[in-house]
TIVO-2410 file (N, C-alpha, C; in nm, 3 decimals):
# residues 171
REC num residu      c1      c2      c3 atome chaine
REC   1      X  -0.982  -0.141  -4.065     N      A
REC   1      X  -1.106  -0.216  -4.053    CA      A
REC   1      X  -1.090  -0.330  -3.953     C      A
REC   2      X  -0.967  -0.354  -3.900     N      A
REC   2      X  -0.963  -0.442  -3.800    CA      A
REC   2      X  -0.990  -0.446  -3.677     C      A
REC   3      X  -1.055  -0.318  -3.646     N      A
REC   3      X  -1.081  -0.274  -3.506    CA      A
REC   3      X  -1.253  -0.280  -3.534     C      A
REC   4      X  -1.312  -0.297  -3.660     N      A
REC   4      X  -1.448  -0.241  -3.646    CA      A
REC   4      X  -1.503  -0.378  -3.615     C      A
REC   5      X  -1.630  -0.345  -3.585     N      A
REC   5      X  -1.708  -0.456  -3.461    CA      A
REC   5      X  -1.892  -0.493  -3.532     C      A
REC   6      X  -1.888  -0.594  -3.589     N      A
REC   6      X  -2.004  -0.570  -3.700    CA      A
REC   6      X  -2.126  -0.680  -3.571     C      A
REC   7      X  -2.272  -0.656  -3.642     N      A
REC   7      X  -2.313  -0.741  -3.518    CA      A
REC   7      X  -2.410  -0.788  -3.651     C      A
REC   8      X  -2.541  -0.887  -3.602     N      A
REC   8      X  -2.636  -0.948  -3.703    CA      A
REC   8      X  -2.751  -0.782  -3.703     C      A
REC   9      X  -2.798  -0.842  -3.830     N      A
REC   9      X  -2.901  -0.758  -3.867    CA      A
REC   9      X  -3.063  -0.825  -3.800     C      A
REC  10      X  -3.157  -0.798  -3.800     N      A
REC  10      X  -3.266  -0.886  -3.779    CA      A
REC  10      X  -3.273  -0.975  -3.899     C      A
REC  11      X  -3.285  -0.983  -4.038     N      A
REC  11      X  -3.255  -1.051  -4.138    CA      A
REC  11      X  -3.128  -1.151  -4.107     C      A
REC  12      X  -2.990  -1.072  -4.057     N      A
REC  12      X  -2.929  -1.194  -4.035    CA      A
REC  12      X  -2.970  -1.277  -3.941     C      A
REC  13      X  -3.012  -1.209  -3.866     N      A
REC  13      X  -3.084  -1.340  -3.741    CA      A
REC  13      X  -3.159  -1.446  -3.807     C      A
REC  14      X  -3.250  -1.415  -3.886     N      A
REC  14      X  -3.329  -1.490  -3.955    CA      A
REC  14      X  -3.289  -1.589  -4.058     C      A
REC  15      X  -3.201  -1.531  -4.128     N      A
REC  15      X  -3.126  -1.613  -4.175    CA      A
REC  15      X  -3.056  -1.724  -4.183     C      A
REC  16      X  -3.043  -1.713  -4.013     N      A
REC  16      X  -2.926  -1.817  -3.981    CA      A
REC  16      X  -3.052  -1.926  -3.922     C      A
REC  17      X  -3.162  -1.906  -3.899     N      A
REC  17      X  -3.294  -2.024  -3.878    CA      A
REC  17      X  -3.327  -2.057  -4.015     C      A
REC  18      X  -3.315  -1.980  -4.087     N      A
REC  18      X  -3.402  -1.992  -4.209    CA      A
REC  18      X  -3.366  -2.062  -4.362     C      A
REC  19      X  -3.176  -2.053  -4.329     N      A
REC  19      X  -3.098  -2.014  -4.450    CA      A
REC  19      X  -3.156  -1.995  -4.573     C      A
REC  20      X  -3.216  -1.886  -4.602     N      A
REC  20      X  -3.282  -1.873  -4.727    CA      A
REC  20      X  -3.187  -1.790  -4.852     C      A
REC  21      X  -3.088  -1.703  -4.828     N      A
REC  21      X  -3.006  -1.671  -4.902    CA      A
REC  21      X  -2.914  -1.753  -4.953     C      A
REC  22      X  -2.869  -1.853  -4.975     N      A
REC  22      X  -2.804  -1.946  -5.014    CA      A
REC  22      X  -2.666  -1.918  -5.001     C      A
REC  23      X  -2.622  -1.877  -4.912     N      A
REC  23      X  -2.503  -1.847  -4.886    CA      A
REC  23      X  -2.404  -1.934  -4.843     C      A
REC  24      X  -2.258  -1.911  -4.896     N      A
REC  24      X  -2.170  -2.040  -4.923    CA      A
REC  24      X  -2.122  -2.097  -4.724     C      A
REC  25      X  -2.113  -2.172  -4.729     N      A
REC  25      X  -2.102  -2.265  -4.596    CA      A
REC  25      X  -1.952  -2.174  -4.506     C      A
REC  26      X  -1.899  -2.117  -4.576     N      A
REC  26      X  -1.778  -2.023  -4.527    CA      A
REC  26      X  -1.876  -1.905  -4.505     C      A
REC  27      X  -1.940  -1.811  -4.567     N      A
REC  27      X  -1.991  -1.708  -4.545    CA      A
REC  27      X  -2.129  -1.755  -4.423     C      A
REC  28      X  -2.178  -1.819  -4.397     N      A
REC  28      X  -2.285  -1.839  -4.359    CA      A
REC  28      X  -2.204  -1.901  -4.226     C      A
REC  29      X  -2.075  -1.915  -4.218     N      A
REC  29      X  -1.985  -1.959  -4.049    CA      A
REC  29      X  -1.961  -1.815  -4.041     C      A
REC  30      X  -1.902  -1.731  -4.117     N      A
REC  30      X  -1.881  -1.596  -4.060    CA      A
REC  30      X  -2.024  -1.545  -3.998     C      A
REC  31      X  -2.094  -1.544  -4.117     N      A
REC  31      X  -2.266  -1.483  -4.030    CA      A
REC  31      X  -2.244  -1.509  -3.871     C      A
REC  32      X  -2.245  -1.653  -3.886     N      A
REC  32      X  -2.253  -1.704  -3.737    CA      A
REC  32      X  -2.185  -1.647  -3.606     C      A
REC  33      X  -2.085  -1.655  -3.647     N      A
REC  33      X  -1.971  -1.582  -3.582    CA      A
REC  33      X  -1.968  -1.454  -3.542     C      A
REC  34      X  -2.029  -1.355  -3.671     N      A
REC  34      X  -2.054  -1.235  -3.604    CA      A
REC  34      X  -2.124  -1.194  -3.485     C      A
REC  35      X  -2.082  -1.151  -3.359     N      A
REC  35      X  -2.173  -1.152  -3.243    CA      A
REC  35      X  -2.161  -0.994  -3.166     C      A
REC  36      X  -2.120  -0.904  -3.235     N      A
REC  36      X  -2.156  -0.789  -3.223    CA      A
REC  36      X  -2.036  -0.751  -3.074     C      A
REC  37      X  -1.952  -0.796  -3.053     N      A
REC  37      X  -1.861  -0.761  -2.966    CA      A
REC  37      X  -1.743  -0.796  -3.008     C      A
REC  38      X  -1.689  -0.887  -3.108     N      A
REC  38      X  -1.562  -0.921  -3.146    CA      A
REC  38      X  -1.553  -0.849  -3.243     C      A
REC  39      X  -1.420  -0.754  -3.261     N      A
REC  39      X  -1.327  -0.720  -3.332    CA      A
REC  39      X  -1.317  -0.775  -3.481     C      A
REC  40      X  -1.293  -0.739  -3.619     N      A
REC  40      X  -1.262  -0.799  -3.744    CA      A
REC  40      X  -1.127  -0.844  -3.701     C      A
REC  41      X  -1.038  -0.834  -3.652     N      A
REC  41      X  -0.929  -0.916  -3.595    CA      A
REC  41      X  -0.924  -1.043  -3.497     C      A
REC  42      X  -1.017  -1.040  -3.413     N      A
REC  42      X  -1.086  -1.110  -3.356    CA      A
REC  42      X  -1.109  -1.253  -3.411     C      A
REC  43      X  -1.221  -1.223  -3.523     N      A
REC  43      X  -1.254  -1.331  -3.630    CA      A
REC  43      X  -1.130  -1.331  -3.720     C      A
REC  44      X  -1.021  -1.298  -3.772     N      A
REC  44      X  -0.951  -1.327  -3.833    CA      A
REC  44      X  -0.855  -1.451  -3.763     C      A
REC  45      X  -0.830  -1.389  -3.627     N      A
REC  45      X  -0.738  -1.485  -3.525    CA      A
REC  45      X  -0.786  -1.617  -3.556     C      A
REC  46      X  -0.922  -1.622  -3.599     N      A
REC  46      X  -0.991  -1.774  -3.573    CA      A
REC  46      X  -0.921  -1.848  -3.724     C      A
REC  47      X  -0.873  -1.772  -3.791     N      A
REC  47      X  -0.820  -1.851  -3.909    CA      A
REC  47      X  -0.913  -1.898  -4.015     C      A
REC  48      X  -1.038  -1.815  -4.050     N      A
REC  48      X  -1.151  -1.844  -4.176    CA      A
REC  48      X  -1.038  -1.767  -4.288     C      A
REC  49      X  -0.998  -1.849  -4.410     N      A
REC  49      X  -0.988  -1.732  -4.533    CA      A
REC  49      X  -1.068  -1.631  -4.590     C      A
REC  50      X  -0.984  -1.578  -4.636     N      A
REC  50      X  -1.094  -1.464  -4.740    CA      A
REC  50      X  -1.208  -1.403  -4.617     C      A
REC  51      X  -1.172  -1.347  -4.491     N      A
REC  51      X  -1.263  -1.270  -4.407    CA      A
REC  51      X  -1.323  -1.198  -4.476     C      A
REC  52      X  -1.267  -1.096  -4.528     N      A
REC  52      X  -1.309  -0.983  -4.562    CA      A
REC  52      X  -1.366  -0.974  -4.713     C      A
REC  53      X  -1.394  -1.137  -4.787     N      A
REC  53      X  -1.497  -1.074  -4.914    CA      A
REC  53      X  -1.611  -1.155  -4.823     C      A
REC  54      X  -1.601  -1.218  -4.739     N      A
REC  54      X  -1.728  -1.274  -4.652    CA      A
REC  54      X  -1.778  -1.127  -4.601     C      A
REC  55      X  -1.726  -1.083  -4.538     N      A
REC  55      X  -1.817  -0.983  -4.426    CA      A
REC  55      X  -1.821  -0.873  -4.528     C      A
REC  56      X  -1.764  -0.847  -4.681     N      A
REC  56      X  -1.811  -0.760  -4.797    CA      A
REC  56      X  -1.990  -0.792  -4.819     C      A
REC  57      X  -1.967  -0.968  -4.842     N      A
REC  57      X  -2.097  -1.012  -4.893    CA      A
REC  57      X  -2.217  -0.972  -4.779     C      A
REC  58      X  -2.187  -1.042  -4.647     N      A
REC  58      X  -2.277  -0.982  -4.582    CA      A
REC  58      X  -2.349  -0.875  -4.506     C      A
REC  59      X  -2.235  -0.784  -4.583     N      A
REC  59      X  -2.289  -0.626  -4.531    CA      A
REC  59      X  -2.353  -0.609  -4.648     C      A
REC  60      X  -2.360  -0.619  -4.808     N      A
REC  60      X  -2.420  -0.581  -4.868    CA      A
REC  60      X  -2.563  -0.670  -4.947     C      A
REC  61      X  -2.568  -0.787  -4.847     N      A
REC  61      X  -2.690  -0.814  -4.805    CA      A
REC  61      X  -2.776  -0.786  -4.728     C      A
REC  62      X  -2.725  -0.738  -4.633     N      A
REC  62      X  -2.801  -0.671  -4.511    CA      A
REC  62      X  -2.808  -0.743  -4.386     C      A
REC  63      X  -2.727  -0.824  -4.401     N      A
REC  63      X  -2.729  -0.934  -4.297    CA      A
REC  63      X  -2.637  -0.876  -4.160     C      A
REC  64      X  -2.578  -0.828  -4.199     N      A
REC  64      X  -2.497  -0.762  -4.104    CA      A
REC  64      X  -2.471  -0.628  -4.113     C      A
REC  65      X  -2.456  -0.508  -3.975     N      A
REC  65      X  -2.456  -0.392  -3.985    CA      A
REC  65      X  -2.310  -0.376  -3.857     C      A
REC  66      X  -2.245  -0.226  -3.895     N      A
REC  66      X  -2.127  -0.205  -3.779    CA      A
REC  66      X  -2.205  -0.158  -3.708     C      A
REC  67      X  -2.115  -0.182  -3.549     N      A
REC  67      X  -2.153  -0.153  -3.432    CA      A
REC  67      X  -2.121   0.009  -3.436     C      A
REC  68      X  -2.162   0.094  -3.392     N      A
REC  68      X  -2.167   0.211  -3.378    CA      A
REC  68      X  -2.101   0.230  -3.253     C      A
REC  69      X  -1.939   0.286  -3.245     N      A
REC  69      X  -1.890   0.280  -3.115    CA      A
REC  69      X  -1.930   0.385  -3.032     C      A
REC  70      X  -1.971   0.339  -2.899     N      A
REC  70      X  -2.042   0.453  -2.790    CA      A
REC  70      X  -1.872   0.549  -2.734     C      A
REC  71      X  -1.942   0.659  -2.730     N      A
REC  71      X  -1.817   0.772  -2.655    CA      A
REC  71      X  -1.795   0.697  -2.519     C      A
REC  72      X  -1.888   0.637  -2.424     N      A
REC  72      X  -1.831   0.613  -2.281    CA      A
REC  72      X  -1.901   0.470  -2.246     C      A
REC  73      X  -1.815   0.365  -2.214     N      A
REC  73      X  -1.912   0.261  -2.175    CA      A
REC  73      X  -1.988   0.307  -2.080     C      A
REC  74      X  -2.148   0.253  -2.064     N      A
REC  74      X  -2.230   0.312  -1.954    CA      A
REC  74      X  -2.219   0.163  -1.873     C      A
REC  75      X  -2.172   0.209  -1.777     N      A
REC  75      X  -2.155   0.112  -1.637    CA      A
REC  75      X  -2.277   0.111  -1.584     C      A
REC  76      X  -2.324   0.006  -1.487     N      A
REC  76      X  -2.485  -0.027  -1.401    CA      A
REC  76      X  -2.468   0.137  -1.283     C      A
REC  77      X  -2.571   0.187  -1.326     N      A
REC  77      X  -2.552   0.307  -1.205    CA      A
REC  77      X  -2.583   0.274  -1.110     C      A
REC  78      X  -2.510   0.363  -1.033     N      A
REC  78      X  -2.438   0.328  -0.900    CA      A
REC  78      X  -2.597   0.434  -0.841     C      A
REC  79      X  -2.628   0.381  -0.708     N      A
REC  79      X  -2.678   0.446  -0.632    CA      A
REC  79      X  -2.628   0.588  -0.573     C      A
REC  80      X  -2.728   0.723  -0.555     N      A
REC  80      X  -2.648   0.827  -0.550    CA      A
REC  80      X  -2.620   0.836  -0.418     C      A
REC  81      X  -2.505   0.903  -0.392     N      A
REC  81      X  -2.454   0.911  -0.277    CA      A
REC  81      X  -2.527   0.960  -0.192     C      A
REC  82      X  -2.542   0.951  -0.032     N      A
REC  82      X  -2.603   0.998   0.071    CA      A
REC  82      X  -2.472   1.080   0.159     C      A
REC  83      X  -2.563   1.186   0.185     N      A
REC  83      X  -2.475   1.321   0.236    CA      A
REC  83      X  -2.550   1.289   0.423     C      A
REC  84      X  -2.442   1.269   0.440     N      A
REC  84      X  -2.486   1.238   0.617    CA      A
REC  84      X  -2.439   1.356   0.671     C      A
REC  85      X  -2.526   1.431   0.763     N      A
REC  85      X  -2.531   1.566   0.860    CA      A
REC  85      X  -2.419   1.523   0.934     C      A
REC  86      X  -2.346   1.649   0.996     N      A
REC  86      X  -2.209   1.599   1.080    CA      A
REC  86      X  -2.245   1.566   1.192     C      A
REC  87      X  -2.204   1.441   1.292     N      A
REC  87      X  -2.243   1.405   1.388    CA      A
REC  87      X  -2.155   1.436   1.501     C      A
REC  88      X  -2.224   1.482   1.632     N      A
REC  88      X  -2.056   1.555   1.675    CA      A
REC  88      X  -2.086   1.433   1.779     C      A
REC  89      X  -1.918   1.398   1.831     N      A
REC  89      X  -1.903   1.266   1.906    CA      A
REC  89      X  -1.977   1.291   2.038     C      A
REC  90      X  -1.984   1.436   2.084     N      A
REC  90      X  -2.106   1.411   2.199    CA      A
REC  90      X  -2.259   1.382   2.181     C      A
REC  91      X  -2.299   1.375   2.072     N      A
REC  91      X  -2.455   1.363   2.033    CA      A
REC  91      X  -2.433   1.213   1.992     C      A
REC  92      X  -2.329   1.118   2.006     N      A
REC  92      X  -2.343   1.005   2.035    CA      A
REC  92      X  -2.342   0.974   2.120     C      A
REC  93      X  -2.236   1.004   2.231     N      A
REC  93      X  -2.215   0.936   2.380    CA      A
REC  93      X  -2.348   0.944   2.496     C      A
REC  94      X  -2.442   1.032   2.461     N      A
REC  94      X  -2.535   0.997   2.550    CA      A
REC  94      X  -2.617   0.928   2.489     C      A
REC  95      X  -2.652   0.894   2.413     N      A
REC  95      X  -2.776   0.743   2.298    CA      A
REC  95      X  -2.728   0.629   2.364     C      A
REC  96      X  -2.572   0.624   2.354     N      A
REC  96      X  -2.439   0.533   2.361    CA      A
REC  96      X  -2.459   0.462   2.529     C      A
REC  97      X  -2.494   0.542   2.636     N      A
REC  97      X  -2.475   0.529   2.743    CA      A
REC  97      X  -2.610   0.475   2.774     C      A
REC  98      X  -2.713   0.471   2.703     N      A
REC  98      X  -2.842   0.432   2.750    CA      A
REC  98      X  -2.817   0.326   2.671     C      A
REC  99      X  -2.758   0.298   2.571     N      A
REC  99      X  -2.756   0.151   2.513    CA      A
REC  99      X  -2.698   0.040   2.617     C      A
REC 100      X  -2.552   0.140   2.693     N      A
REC 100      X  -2.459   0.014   2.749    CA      A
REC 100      X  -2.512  -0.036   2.863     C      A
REC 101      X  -2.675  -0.060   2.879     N      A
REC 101      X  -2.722  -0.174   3.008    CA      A
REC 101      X  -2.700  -0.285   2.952     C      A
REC 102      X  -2.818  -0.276   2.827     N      A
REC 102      X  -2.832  -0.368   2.746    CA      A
REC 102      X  -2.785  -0.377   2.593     C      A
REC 103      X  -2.678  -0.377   2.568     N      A
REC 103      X  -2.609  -0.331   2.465    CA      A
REC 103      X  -2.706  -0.378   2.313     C      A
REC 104      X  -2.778  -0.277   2.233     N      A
REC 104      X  -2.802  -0.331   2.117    CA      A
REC 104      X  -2.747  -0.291   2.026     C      A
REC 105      X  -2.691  -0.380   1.957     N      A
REC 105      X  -2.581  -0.353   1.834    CA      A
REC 105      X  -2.607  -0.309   1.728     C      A
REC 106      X  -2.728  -0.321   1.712     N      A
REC 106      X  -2.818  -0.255   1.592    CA      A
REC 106      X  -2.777  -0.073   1.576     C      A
REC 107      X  -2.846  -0.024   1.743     N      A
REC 107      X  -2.805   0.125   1.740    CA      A
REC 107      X  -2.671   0.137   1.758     C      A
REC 108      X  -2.608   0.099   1.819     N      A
REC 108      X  -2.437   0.110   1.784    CA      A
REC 108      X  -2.418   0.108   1.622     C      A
REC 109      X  -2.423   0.025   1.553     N      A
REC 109      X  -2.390   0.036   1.422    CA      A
REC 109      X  -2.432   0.177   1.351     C      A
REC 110      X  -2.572   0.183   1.376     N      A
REC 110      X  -2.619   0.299   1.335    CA      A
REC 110      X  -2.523   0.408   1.346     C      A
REC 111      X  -2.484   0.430   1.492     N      A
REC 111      X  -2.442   0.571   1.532    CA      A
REC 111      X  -2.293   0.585   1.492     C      A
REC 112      X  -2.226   0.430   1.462     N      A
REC 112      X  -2.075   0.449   1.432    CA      A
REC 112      X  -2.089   0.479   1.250     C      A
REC 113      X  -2.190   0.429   1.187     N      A
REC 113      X  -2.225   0.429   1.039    CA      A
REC 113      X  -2.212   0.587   1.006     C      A
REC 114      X  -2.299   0.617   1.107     N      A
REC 114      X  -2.361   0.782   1.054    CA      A
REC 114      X  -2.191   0.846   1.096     C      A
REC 115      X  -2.169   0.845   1.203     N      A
REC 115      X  -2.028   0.926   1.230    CA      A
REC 115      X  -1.886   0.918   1.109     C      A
REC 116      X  -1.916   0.765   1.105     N      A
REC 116      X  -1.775   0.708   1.007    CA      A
REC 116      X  -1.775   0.788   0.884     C      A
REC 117      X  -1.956   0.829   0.869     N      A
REC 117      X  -1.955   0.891   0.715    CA      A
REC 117      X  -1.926   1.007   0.706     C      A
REC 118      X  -1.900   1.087   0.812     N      A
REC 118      X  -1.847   1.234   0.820    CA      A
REC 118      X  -1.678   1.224   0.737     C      A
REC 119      X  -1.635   1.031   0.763     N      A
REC 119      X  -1.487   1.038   0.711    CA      A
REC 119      X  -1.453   0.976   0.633     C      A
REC 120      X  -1.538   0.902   0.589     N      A
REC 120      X  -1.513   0.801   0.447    CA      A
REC 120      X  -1.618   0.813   0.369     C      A
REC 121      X  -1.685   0.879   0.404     N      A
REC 121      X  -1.821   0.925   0.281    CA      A
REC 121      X  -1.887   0.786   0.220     C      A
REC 122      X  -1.892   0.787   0.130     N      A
REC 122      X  -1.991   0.713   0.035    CA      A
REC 122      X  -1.866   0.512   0.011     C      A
REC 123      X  -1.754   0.533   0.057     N      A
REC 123      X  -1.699   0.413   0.131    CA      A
REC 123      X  -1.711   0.333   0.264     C      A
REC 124      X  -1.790   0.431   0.335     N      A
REC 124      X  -1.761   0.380   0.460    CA      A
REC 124      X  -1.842   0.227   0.489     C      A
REC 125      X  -1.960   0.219   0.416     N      A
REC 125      X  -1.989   0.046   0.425    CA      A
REC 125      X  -1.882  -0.031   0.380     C      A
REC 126      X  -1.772   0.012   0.310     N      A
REC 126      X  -1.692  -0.084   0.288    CA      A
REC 126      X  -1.539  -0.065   0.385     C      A
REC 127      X  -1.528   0.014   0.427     N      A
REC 127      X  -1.454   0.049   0.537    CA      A
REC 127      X  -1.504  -0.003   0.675     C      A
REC 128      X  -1.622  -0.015   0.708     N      A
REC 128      X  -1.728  -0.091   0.756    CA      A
REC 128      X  -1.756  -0.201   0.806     C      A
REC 129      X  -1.702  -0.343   0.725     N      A
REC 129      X  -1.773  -0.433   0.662    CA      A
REC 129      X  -1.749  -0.497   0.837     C      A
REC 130      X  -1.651  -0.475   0.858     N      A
REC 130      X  -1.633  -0.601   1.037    CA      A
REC 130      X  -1.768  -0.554   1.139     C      A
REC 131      X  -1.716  -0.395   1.158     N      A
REC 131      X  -1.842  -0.322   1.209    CA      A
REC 131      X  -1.967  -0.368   1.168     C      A
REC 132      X  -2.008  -0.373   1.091     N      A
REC 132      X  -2.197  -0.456   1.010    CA      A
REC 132      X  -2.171  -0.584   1.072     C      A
REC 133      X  -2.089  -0.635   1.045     N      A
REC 133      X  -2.092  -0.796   1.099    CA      A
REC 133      X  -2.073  -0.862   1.252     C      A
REC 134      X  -2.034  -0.727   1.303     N      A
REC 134      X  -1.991  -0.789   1.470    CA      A
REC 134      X  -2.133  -0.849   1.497     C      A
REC 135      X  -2.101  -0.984   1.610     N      A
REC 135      X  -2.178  -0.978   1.662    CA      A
REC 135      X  -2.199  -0.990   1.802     C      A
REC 136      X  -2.094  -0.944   1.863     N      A
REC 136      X  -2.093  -0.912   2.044    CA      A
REC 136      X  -1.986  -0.785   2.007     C      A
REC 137      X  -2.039  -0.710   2.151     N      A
REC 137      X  -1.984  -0.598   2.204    CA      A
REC 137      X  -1.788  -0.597   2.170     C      A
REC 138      X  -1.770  -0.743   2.213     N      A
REC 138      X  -1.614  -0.759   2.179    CA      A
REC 138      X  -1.593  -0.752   2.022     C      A
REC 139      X  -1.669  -0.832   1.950     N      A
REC 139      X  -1.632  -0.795   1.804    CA      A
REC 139      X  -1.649  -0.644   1.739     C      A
REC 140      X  -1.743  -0.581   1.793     N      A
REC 140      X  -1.777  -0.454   1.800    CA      A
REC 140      X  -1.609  -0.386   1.783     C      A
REC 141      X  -1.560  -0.366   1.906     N      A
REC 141      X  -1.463  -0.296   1.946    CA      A
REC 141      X  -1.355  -0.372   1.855     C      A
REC 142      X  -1.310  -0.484   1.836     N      A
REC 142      X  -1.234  -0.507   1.758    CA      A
REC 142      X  -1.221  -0.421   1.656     C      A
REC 143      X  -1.373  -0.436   1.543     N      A
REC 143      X  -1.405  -0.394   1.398    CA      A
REC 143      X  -1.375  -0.268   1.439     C      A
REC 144      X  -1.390  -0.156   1.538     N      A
REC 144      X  -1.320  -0.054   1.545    CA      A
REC 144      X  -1.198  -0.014   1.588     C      A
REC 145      X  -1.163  -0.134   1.651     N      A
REC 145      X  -0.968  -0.116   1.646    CA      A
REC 145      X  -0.951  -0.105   1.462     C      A
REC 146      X  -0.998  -0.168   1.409     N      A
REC 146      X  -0.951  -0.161   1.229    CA      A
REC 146      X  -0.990  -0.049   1.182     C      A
REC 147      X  -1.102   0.018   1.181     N      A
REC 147      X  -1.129   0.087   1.166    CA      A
REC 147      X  -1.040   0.247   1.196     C      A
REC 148      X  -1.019   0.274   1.337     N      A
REC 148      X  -0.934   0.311   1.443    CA      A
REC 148      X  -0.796   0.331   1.302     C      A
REC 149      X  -0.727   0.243   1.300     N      A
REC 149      X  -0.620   0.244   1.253    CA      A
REC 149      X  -0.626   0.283   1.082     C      A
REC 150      X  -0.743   0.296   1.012     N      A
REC 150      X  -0.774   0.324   0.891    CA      A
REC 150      X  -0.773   0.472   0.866     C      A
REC 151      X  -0.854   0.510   0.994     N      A
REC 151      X  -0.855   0.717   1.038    CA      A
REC 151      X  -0.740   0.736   1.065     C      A
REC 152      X  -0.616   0.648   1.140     N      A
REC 152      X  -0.520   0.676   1.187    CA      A
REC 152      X  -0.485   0.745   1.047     C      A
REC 153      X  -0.445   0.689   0.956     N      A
REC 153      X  -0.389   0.764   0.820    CA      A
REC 153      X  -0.385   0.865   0.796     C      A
REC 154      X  -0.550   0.884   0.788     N      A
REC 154      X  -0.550   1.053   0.769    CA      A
REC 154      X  -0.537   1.208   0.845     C      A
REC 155      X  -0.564   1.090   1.006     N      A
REC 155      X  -0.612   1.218   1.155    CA      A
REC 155      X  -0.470   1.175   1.221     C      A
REC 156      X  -0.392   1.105   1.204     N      A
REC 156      X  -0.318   1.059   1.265    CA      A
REC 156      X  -0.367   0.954   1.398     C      A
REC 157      X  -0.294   0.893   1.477     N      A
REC 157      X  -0.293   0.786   1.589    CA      A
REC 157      X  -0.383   0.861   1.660     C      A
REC 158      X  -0.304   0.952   1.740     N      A
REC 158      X  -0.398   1.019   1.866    CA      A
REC 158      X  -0.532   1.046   1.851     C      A
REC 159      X  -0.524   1.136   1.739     N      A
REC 159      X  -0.665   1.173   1.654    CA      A
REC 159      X  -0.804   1.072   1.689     C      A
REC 160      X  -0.680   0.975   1.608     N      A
REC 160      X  -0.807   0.884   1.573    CA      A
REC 160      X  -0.868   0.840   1.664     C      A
REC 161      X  -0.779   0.778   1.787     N      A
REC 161      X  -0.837   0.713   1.914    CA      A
REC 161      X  -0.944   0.840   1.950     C      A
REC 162      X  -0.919   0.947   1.947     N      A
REC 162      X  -1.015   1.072   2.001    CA      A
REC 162      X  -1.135   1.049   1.944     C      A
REC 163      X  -1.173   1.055   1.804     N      A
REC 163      X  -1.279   1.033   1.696    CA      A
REC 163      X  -1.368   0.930   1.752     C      A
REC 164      X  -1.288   0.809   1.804     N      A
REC 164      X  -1.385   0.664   1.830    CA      A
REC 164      X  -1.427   0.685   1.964     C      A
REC 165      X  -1.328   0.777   2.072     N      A
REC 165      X  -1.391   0.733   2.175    CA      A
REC 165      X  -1.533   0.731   2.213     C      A
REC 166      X  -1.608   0.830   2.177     N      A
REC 166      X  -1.717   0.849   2.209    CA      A
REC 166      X  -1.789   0.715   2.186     C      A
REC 167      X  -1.751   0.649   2.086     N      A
REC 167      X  -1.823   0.515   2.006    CA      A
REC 167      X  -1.774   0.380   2.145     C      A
REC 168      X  -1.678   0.419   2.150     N      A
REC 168      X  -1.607   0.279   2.284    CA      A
REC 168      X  -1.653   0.322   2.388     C      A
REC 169      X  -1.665   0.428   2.434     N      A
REC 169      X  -1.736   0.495   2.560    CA      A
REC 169      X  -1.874   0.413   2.587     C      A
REC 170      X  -1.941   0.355   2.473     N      A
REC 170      X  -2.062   0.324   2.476    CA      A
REC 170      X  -2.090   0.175   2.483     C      A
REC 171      X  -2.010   0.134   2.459     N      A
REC 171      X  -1.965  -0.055   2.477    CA      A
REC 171      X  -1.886  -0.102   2.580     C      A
***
C-alpha cells in the first residue's frame, strides 16, 4: 500500500472549506495533504503517526478515493510528422541561382529545410536551428558548415560536401 496514490473526493474538497465532519486535526492534515500525486510513502516520509488509520478513516468516509494507475503516461501530443517529397540537389540550384543577385534568405532556408528533410526527417528544425537564424549569406554558409559536418556522420565527409553543394552554389 505504499506505492498507492489516493487523491480528494469532491466531498473531500468540500470538506476541507467546510469542515463539517468533525474530523480529528491529524486526520483532517492528512485530508489536506492528500494531493492525488504523492505516494502513501510519500506522506509517511513527512512523519504524521498512525498514517494509515487516518487514510482508513478517510476512505471510508468518502473523502478520499485511489488514483487509478494509467497503463502509459499520455505526454502533450506532438505534432504529426511531415513527409517532405525528395528534393533532388538540381531542382535547387536553379531557384538558388536566381536568388544569388539578390540573395533572400527566406527562400534559401526554405530550399535547405525541404532538402535537409530528405536526412533528418522530423529533426531537422532542430538540426537546423543556426540555418533559421542566419542572418547574412555568411552566417548562412557557416550554419551549413555545421550542418555539413552532422551528414558527414552518416554520408561520410565527401558525401556530405556533395549533398550541400547545390545549397552553397546558391550563396
Amino acid at each position: 500500500m505504499s506505492s498507492q496514490v489516493f487523491r480528494k473526493t469532491e466531498n473531500g474538497k468540500a470538506e476541507i472549506a467546510r469542515r463539517q465532519a468533525g474530523l480529528s486535526p491529524a486526520t483532517r492534515t492528512v485530508l489536506v495533504m492528500v494531493n492525488g500525486s504523492d505516494a502513501v510513502s510519500a506522506l509517511m516520509a513527512r512523519g504524521l503517526p498512525q498514517l494509515q488509520g487516518h487514510l482508513d478513516t478517510l476512505l471510508a468516509l468518502g473523502l478520499i478515493e485511489p488514483v487509478v494507475a494509467r497503463a502509459a503516461t499520455v505526454a502533450s501530443p506532438s505534432p504529426p510528422a511531415v513527409v517532405q517529397p525528395p528534393v533532388e540537389p538540381t531542382a535547387i540550384a536553379a531557384p538558388a541561382q536566381a536568388a544569388s543577385a539578390g540573395p533572400n534568405l527566406d527562400a534559401l532556408r526554405r530550399q535547405a529545410m525541404a532538402y535537409l528533410g530528405n536526412h533528418f526527417g522530423p529533426d531537422t528544425p532542430l538540426v537546423a536551428q543556426a540555418l533559421l537564424g542566419a542572418r547574412s549569406v555568411a552566417e548562412f554558409n557557416a550554419a551549413l558548415d555545421g550542418i555539413e559536418s552532422k551528414l558527414a556522420i552518416y554520408l561520410g565527409r565527401k558525401q556530405a560536401a556533395r549533398e550541400l553543394q547545390a545549397l552553397r552554389s546558391a550563396t
